[in-house]
C-alpha positions as CSV (number, residue, x, y, z in Angstrom):
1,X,0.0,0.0,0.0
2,X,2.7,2.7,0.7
3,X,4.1,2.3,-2.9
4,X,0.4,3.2,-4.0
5,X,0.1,5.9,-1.8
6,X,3.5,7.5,-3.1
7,X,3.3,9.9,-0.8
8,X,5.9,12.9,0.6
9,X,4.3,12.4,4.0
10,X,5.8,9.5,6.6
11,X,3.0,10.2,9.1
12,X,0.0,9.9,6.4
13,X,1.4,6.7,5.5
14,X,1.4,5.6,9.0
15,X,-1.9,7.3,9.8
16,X,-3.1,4.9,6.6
17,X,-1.4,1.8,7.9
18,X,-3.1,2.1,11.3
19,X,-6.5,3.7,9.9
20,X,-6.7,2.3,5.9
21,X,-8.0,4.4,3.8
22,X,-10.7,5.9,2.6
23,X,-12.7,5.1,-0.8
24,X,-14.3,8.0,-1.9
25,X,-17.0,7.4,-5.2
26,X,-18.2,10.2,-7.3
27,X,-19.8,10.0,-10.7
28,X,-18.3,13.1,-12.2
29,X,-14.8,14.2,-10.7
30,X,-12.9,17.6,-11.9
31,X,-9.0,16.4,-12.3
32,X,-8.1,18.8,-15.3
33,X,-9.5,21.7,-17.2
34,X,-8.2,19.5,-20.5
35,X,-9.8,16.7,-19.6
36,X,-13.9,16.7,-19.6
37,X,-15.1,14.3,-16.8
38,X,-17.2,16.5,-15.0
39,X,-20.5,18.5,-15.6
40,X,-20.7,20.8,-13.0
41,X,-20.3,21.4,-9.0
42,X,-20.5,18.3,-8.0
43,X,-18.0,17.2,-10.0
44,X,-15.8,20.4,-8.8
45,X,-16.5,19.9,-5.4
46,X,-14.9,16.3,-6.2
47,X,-12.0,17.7,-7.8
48,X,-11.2,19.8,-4.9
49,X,-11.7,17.6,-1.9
50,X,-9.4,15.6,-3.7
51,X,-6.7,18.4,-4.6
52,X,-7.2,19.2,-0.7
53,X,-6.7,15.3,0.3
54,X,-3.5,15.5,-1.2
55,X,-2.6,18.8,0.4
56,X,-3.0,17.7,3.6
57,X,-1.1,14.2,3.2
58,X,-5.4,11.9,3.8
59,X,-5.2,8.5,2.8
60,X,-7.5,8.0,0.0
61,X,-8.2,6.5,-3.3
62,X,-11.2,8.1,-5.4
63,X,-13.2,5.8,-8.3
64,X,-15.1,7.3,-10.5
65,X,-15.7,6.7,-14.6
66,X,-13.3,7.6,-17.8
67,X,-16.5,9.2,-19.3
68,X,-14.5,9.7,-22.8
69,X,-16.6,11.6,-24.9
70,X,-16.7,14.2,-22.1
71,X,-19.9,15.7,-21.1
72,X,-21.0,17.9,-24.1
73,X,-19.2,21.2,-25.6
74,X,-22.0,24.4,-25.6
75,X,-22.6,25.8,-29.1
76,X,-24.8,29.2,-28.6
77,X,-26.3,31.0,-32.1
78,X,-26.7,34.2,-32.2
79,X,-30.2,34.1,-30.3
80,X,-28.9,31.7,-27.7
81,X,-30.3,28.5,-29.1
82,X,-28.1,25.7,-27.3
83,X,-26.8,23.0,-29.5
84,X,-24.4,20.5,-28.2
85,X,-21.1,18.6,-29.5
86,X,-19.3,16.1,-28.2
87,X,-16.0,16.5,-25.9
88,X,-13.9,13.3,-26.9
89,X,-10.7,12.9,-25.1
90,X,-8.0,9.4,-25.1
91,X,-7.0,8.4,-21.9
92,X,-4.7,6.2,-23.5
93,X,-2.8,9.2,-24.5
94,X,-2.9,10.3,-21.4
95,X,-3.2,7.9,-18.1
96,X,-1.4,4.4,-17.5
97,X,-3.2,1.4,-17.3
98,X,-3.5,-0.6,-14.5
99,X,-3.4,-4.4,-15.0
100,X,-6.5,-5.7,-13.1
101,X,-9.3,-6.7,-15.1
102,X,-12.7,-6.9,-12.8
103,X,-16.1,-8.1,-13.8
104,X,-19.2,-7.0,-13.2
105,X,-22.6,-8.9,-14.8
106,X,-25.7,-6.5,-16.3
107,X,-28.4,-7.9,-17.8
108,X,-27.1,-11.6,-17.3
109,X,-23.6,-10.6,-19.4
110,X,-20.2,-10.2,-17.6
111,X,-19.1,-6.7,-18.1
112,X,-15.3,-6.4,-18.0
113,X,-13.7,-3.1,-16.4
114,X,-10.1,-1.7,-16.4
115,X,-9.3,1.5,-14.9
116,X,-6.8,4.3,-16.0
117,X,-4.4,6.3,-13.4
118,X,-4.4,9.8,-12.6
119,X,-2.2,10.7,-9.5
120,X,-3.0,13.7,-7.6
121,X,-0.2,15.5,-6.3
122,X,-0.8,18.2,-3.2
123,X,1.4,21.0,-2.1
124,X,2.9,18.5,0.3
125,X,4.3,16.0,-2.1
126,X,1.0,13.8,-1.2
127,X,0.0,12.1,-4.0
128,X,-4.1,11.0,-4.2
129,X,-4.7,8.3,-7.0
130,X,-7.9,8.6,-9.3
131,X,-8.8,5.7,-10.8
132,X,-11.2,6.0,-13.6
133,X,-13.3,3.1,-14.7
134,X,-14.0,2.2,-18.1
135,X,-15.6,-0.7,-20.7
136,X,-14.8,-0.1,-23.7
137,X,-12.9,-3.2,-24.3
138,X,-13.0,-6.0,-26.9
139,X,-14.2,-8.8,-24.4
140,X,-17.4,-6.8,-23.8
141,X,-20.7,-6.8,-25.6
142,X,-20.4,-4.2,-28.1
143,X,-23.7,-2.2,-26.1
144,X,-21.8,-2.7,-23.3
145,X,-18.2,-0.9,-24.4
146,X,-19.9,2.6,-24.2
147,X,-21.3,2.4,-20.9
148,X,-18.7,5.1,-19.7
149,X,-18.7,6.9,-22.8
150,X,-20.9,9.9,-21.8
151,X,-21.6,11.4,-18.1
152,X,-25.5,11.7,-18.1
153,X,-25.9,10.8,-21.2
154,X,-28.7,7.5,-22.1
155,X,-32.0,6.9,-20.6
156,X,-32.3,5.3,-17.3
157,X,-31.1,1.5,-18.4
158,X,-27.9,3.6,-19.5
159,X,-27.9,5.4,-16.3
160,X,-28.2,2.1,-13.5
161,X,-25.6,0.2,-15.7
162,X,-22.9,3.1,-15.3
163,X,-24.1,3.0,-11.7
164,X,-23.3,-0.5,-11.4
165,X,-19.8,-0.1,-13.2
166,X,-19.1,2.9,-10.5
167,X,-20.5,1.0,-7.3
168,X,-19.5,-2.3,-7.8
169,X,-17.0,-2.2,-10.3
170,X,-15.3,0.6,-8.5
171,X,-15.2,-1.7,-5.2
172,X,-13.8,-4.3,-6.6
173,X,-11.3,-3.1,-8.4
174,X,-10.1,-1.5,-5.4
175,X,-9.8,-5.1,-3.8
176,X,-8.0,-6.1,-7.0
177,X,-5.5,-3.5,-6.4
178,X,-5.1,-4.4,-3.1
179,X,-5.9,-1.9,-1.3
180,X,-6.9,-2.0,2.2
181,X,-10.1,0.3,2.6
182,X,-11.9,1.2,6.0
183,X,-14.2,3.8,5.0
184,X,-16.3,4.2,1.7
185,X,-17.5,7.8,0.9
186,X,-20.3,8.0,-1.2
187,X,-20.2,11.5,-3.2
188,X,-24.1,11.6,-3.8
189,X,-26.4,8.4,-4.4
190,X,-24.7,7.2,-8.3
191,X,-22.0,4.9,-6.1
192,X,-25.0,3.0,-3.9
193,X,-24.0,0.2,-5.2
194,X,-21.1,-0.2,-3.6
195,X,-23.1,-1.7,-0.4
196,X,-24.3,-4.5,-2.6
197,X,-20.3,-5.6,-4.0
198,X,-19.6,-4.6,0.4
199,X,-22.4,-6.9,1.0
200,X,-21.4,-9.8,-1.0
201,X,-17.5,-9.3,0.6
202,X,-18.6,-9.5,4.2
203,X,-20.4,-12.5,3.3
204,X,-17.4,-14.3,1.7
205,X,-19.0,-14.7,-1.3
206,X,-22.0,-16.4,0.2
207,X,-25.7,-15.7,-1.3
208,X,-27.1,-12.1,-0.7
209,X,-30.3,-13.9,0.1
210,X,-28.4,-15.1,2.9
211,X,-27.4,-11.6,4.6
212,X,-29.0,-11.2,8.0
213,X,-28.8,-7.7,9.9
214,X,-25.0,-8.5,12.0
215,X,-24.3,-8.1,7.9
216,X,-26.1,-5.3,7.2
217,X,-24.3,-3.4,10.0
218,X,-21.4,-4.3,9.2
219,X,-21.8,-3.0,5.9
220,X,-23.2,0.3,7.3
221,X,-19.7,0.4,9.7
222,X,-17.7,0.7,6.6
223,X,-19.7,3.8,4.8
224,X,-20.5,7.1,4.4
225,X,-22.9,9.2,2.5
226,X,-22.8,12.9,1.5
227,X,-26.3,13.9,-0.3
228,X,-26.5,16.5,-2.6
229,X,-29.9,17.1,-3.7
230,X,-32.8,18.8,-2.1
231,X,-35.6,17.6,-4.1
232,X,-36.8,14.3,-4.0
233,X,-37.2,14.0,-7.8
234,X,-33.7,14.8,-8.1
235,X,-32.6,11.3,-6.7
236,X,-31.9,8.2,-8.8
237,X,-34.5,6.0,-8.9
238,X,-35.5,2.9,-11.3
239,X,-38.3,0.4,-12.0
240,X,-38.3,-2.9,-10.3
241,X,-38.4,-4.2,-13.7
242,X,-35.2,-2.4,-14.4
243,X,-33.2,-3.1,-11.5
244,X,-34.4,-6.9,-11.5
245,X,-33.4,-7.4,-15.3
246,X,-30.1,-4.9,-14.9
247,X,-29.0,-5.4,-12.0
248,X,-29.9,-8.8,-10.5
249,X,-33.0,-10.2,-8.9
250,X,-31.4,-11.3,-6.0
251,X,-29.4,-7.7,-6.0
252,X,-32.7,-6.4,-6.0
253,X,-34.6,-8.6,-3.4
254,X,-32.1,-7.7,-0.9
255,X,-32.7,-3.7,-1.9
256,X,-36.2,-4.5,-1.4
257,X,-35.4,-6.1,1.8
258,X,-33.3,-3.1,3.8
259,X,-36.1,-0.3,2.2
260,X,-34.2,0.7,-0.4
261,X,-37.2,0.8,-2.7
262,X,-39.5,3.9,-2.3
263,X,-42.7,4.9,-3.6
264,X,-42.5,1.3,-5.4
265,X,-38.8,2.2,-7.0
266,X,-35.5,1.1,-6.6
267,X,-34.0,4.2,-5.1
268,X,-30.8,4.9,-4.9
269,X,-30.4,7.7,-2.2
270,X,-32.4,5.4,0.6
271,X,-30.1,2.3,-0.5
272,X,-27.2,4.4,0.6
273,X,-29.2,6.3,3.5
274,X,-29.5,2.6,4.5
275,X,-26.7,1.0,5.1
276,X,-24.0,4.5,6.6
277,X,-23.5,5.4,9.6
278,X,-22.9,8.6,9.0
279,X,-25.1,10.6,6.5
280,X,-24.4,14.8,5.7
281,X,-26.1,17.5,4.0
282,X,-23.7,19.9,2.1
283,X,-24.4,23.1,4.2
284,X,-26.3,23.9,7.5
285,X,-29.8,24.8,5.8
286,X,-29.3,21.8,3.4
287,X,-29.0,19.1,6.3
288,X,-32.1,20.8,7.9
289,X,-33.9,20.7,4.7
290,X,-32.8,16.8,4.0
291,X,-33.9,16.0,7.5
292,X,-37.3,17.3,6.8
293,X,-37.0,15.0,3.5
294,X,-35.9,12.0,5.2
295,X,-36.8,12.3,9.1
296,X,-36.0,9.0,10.2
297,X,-32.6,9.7,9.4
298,X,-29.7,11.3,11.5
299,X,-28.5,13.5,8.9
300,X,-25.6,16.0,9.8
301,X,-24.8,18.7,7.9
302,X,-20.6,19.3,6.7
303,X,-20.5,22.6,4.4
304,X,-18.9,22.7,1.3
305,X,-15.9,24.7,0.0
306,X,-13.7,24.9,-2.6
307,X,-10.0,24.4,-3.3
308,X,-8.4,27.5,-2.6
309,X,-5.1,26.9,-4.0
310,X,-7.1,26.5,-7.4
311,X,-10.1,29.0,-7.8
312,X,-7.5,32.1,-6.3
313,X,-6.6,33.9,-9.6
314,X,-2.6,34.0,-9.8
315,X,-2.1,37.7,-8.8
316,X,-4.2,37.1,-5.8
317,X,-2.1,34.1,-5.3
318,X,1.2,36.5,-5.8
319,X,-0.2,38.8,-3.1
320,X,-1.1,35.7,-0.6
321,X,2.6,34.3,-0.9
322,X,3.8,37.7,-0.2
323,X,1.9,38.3,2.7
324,X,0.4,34.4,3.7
325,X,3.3,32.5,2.9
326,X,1.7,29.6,4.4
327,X,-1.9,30.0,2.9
328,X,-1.7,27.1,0.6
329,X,-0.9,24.6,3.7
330,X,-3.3,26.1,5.9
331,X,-6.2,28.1,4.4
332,X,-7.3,29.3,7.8
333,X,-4.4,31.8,7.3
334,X,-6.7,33.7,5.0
335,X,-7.7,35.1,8.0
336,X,-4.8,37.1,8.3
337,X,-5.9,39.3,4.7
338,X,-7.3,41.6,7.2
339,X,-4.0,42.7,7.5
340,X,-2.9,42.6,3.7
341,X,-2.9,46.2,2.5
342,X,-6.2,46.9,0.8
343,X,-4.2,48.7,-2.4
344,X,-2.5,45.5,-2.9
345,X,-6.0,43.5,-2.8
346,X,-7.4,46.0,-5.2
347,X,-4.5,46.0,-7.6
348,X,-4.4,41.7,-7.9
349,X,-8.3,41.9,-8.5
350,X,-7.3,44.6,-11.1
351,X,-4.9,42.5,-12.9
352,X,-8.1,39.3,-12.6
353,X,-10.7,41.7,-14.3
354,X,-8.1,42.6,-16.9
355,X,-7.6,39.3,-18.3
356,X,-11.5,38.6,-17.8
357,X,-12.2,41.4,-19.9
358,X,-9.9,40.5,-22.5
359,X,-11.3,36.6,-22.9
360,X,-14.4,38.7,-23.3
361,X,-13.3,40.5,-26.2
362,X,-11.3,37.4,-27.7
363,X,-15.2,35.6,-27.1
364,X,-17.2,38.5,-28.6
365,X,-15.5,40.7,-29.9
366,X,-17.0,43.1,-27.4
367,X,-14.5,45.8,-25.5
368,X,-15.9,46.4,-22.1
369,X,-14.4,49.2,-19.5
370,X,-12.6,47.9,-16.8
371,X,-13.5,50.9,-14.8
372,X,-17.2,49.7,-14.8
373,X,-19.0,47.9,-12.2
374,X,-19.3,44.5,-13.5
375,X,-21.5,41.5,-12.7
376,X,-21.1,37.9,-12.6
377,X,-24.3,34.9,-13.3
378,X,-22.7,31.5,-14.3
379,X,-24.1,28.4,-13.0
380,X,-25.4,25.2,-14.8
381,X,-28.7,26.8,-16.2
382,X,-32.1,25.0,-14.4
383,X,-35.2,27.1,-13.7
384,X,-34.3,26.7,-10.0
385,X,-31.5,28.6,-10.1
386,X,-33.4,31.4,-12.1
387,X,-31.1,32.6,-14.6
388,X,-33.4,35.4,-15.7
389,X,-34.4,36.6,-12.6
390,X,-32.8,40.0,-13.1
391,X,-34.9,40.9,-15.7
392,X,-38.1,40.3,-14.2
393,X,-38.3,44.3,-14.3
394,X,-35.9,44.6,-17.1
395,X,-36.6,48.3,-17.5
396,X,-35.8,48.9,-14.1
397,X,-32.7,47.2,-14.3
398,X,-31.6,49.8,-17.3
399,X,-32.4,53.0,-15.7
400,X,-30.4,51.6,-12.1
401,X,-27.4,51.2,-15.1
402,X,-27.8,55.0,-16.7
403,X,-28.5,56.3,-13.6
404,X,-25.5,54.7,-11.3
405,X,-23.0,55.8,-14.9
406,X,-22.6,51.7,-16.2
407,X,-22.8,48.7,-15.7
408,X,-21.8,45.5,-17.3
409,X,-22.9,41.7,-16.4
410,X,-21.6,38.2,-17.5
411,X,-23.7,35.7,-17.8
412,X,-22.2,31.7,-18.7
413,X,-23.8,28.5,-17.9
414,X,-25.2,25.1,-19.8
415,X,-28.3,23.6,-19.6
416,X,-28.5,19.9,-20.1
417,X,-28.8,18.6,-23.7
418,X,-32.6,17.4,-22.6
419,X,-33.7,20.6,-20.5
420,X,-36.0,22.7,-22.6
421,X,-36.6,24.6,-20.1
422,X,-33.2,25.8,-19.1
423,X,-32.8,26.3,-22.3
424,X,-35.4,28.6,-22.5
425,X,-34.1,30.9,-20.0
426,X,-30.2,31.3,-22.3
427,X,-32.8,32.4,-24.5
428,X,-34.7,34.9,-22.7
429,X,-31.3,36.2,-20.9
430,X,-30.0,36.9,-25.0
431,X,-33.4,38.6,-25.9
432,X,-32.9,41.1,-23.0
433,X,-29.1,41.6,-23.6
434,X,-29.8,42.2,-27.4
435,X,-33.2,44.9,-26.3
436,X,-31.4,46.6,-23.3
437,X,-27.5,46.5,-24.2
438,X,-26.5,50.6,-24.6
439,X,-24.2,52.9,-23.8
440,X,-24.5,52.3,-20.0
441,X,-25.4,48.5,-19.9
442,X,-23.6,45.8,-21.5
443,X,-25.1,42.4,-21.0
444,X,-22.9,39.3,-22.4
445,X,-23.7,35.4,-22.2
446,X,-20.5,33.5,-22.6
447,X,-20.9,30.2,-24.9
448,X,-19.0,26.7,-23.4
449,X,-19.3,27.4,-19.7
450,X,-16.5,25.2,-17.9
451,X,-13.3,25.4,-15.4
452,X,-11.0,27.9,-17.0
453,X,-13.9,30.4,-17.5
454,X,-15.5,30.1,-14.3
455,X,-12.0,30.6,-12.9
456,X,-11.4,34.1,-15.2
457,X,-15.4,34.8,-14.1
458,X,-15.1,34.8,-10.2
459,X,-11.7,35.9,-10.1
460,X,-12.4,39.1,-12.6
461,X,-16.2,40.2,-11.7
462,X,-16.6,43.1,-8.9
463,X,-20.1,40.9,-7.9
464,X,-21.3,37.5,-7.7
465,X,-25.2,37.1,-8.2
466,X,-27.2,34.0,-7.3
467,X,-30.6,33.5,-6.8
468,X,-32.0,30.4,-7.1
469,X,-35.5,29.3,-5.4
470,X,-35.1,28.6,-2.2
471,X,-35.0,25.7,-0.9
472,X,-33.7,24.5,-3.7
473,X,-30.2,25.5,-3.3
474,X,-27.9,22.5,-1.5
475,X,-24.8,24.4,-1.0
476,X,-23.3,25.9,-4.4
477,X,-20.1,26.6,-4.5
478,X,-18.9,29.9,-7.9
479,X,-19.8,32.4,-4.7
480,X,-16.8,31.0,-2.9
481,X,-14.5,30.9,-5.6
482,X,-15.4,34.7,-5.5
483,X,-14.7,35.8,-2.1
484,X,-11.7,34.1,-2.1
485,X,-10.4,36.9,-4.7
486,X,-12.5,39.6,-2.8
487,X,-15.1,39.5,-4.8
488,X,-18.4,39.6,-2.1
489,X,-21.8,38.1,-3.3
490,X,-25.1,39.4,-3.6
491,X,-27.3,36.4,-2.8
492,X,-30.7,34.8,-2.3
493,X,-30.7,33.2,1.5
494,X,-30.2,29.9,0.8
495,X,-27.4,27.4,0.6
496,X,-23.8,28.0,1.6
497,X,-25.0,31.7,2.0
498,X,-27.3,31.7,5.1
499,X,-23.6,31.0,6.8
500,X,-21.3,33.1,4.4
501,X,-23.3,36.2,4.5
502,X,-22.6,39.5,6.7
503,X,-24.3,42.3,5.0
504,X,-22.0,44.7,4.0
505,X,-18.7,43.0,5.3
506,X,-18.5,40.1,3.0
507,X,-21.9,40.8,0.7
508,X,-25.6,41.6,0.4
509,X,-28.7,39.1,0.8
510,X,-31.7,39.1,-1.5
511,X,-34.5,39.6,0.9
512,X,-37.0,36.7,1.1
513,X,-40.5,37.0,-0.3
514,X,-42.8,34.9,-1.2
515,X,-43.2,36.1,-4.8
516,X,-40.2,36.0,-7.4
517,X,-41.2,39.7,-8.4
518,X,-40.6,41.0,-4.9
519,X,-37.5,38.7,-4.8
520,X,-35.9,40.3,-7.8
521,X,-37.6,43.6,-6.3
522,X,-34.9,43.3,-3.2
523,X,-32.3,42.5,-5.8
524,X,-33.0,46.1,-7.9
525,X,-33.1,47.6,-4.6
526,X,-29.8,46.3,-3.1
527,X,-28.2,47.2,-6.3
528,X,-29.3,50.4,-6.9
529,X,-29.3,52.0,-2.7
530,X,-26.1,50.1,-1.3
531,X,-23.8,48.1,-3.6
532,X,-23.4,50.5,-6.6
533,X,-23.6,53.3,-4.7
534,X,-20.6,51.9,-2.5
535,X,-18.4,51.0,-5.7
536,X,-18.8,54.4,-7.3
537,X,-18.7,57.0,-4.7
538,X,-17.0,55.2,-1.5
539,X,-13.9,53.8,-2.9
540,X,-12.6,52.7,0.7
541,X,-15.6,51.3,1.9
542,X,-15.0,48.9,-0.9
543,X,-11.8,48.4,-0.4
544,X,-12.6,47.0,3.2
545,X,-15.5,44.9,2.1
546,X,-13.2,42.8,-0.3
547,X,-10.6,42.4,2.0
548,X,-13.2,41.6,4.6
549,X,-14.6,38.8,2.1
550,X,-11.1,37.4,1.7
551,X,-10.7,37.0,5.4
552,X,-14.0,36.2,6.6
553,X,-15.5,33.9,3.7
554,X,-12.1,32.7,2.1
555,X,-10.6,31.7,5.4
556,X,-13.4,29.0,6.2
557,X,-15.7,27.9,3.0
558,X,-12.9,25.9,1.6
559,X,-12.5,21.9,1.0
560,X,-9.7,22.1,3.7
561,X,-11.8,23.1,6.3
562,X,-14.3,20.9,4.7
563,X,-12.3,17.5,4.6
564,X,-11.0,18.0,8.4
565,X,-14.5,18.2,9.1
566,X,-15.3,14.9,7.6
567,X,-12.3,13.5,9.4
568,X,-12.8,13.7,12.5
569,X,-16.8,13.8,12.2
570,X,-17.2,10.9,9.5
571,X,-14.4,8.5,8.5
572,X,-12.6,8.2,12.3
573,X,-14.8,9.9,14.8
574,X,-13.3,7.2,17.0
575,X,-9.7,8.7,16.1
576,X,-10.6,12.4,16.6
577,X,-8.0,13.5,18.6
578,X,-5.4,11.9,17.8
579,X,-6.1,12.8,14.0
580,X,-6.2,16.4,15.4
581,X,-2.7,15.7,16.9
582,X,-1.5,14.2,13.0
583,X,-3.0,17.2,11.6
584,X,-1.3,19.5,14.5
585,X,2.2,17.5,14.1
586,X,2.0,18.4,10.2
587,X,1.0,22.0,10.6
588,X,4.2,22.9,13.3
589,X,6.3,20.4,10.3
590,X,5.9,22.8,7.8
């Protein structure tokens, strides 16, 4: 195992020796801007708690699926109709090969699976391997060689056989490799699977029909489960059919069996509710929220963050190594921008809207002002998250722009390929740019949303907006990319931002009403009485709000905080303090 872990770090390698290590599942994972296995935040979020596992020197191995022809490149027209390309990319080019085959049978067929290597190296010398599943090989059924072609691409029989691949594939091909794994992290409900191939393990090999609850619980000992979603039609679920001719009567008897079937379907979020021990929402009001859902459950709550290392644009970074020297080992030292001088914050944002506003001009061709308070909206586009929300009083929203001088806003974000809906709203958002756009309001929507623009985005804009329906909104994670390059929020109460938000010290909350109108009301009003006002006539008022953001929001709502968190509260609560001692020994180390 320590030739696997390759890792700078004697005393991770002995934490893992004494602890193992943790699986952690995801569907979608962020490991490189080049390389498209990821849709959106959860993916991110994936990618950074893994950049920050090898930061910190945690003892993990992530699965998750090769998904080779990407998730889908955005094509806008000229009206914002979204049409959609493929993102192919060859792992062989890229990755080594590891040499276990595993096997997993859907639909009566064996299924063979390989997986490709991507190691994960943190700021320590750390190194986090990814291993990333995938069937396209000659000794599978030709249906069966795409099944991780595409993330969330097919129809549900597509969807539970990738599921199967992640979960049980995944599991085993850890055991093939030999690793010794105590704790199994399930990144949302795609990896639920995993407790069937646990399942089968604890019982040697002996019939699932056999399992009695001593199993069961010793199953549950072994995992942990981080749901994402707030809405209950937003958790896999599949036909008994389905699930008895994909995955297995037996497999599905036993699902049926520990009430993981609901409302007459296989689900997948109560199979992995189930059989953890520990369960978490992804911010406070989201673990409230999923207790509501699910109130027979014990369902803590673990906030997101982001990695800061990453989503800090590099003059920002410059100015944190001058002053923070240590920032990148311990993010908590954020805290300290409180003492960075305020002209040196302003100028590194400077330089971030700069080359922003020159991407904008190399996109379309359109010069904007850097002197000009400028807006950022880019999220993956569903009506929850109420893309168009800003123009609900659209005139409005162009005399605020003439009368506060200008304004400029950004908008980027991809609906899925199926959403007419969300596509809709790119539409409606490029009707009102092309009616209002004038001499004092530029509106923009940037085609191809995706890592290296949403980095230029939060590290360039003087605002983050968001204001999706509340409750809707698990944790999101663009507004923390912001703060960490001083850029506050203005932000519907929901989410990450019930805990984020100080008004006027690290951003401004969107009032809650019960109509959208009066929603986007407290929007026009913020905008127009406090925020602009502030940019444009009290230049060191502003100046102290963004390094205020920097040190209050930065400081905490990051995947370091985030992953000791899950540390000591979910993979060895047993171990707590002595972890905190590991993590202690490290930080006096460096």
């Amino acid at each position: 195992m320590d030739d696997r872990l390759k890792s700078g770090s004697l005393n991770a390698v002995r934490l893992a020796a004494s602890e193992g290590m943790v699986g952690y599942f995801s569907m979608e994972i962020a490991i490189e801007p080049s390389m498209p296995t990821y849709s959106g935040g959860l993916g991110v979020l994936a990618g950074d708690t893994l950049r920050s596992a090898a930061d910190m020197g945690l003892p993990l191995a992530a699965v998750t699926l090769v998904h080779r022809k990407g998730y889908f490149k955005q094509i806008l027209d000229a009206d914002g109709k979204q049409t959609e390309e493929p993102q192919p990319w060859d792992p062989a080019a890229r990755l080594p090969q590891e040499e276990p085959r595993v096997v997993v049978t859907i639909e009566g067929r064996p299924v063979h699976v390989r997986a490709w290597r991507y190691d994960m190296e943190g700021v320590t010398g750390h190194t986090i391997p990814i291993y990333m599943l995938d069937t396209d090989l000659e000794a599978n059924d030709p249906r069966d060689r795409t099944l991780t072609d595409q993330l969330y691409g097919g129809d549900t029989n597509y969807r539970l056989a990738q599921e199967i691949v992640l979960g049980i594939g995944g599991l085993r091909m850890l055991d093939a490799l030999e690793y010794d794994i105590s704790v199994y992290h399930m990144n949302e409900g795609h990896a639920a699977l995993l407790t069937m191939a646990l399942l089968e393990k604890t019982l040697s090999g002996g019939a699932l029909s056999s399992a009695q609850e001593r199993d069961f619980d010793a199953v549950r000992q072994h995992c942990v489960f981080t749901t994402h979603t707030p809405v209950p039609a937003g958790h896999d679920r599949f036909s008994i059919e389905q699930s008895e001719r994909i995955l297995g009567r037996e497999a599905t008897q036993t699902i049926e069996r520990i009430g993981g079937c609901h409302e007459g379907l296989v689900n997948m979020t109560y199979i992995a509710l189930r059989l953890s021990r520990f369960v978490n929402g992804v911010a406070m009001q989201h673990g409230k929220v999923s207790r509501e859902m699910f109130p027979e459950y014990d369902i803590a709550a673990i906030t997101n963050g982001v990695h800061a290392g990453t989503w800090t644009a590099p003059a920002m970074q410059a100015t944190f190594d001058k002053h923070l020297p240590r920032w990148r080992e311990d993010n908590m030292h954020l805290r300290y921008a409180i003492d960075i001088p305020q002209e040196e914050i302003v100028a590194a944002h400077a330089d971030g809207k700069r080359v922003l506003l020159a991407e904008v001009k190399k996109r379309s061709g359109i010069e904007l002002r850097e002197d000009v308070f400028t807006i950022g909206f880019a999220r993956r586009v569903a009506t929850y998250k109420r893309g168009d929300l800003l123009f609900t009083e659209a005139d409005r929203l162009a005399r605020i722009a003439q009368n506060a001088g200008s304004l400029q806003i950004l908008y980027a974000g991809k609906a899925h390929p199926a959403d007419e809906p969300g596509k809709q709203i790119i539409r409606h958002v490029f009707e009102e740019a092309h009616r209002l756009s004038s001499g004092s309001l530029h509106i923009i929507y940037l085609a191809d949303y995706e890592w290296r623009l949403g980095a230029l985005l939060t590290g360039g804009v003087d605002l983050w907006l968001n204001n999706p329906l509340r409750p809707y909104e698990a944790s999101g994670t663009s507004g923390m990319k912001a703060a960490l390059n001083g850029v506050p929020s203005l932000s519907v109460l929901d989410g990450w931002w019930i805990e984020g938000c100080i008004e006027g010290v690290t951003g401004w909350a969107i009032d809650d009403r019960d109509r959208a109108e009066d929603e986007a009301a407290s929007l026009y009003d913020k905008l127009e009485s406090k925020i602009l006002p502030l940019y444009y006539q009290d230049k060191q008022g502003w100046r102290k709000l963004m390094q205020t953001t920097i040190a209050m929001n930065g400081s905490f709502f990051n995947t370091q905080r985030m992953l000791e968190q899950y540390v000591s509260n979910a993979y060895y609560p047993e171990k707590k303090a002595s972890y905190s001692a590991h993590l202690l020994e490290q930080s006096f180390a460096r």
